[in-house]
C-alpha positions in Angstrom: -69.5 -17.3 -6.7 -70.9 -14.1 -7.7 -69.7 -10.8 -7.8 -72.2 -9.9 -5.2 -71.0 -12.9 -3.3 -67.4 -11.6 -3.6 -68.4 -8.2 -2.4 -70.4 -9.2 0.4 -67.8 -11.9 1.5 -64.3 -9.8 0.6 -65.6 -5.9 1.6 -64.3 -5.1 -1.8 -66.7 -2.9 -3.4 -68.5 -4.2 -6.5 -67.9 -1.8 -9.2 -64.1 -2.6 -8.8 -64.5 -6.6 -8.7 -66.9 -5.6 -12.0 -64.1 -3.9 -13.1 -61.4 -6.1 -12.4 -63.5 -9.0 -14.7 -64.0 -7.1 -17.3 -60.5 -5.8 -17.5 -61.2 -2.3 -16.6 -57.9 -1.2 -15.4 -54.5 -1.9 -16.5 -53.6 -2.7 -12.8 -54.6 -3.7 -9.9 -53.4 -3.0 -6.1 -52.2 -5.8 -4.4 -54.1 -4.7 -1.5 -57.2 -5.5 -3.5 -56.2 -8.8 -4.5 -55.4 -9.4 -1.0 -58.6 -8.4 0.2 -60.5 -10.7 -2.7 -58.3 -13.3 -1.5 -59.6 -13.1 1.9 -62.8 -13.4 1.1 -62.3 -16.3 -1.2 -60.6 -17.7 1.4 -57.1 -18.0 0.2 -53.8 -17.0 0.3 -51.7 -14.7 -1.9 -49.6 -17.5 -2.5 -52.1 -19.5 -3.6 -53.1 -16.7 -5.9 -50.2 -15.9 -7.7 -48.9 -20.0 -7.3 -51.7 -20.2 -10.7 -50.3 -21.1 -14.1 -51.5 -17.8 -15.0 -48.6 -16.1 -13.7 -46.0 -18.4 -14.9 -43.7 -16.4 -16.8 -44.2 -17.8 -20.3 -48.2 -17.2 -19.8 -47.5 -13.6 -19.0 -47.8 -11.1 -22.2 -44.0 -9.0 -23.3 
């Protein structure tokens, strides 16, 4: 999927999913996960149930 794809499917506006890949900001809202998520057609849970998050994967 594109970023464009994102945008147009999630609403959220492409400078911030083009910031959010290229590790723009230090954060992001949940609300804008949440809204990716949508449009990707999962859940939150799903999202955060990655390996990613696993503690030991997450930098001190």
């Amino acid at each position: 999927m594109t970023q464009y794809q994102l945008y147009m499917k999630s609403g959220v506006p492409k400078s911030t999913i083009g910031n959010i890949i290229n590790c723009s900001y230090d954060s992001v809202k949940l609300r804008i996960i949440h809204e990716m998520c949508q449009g990707l057609g999962i859940g939150l849970d799903a999202f955060f149930d990655s390996p990613l998050f696993q503690e030991e994967s997450l930098d001190p």
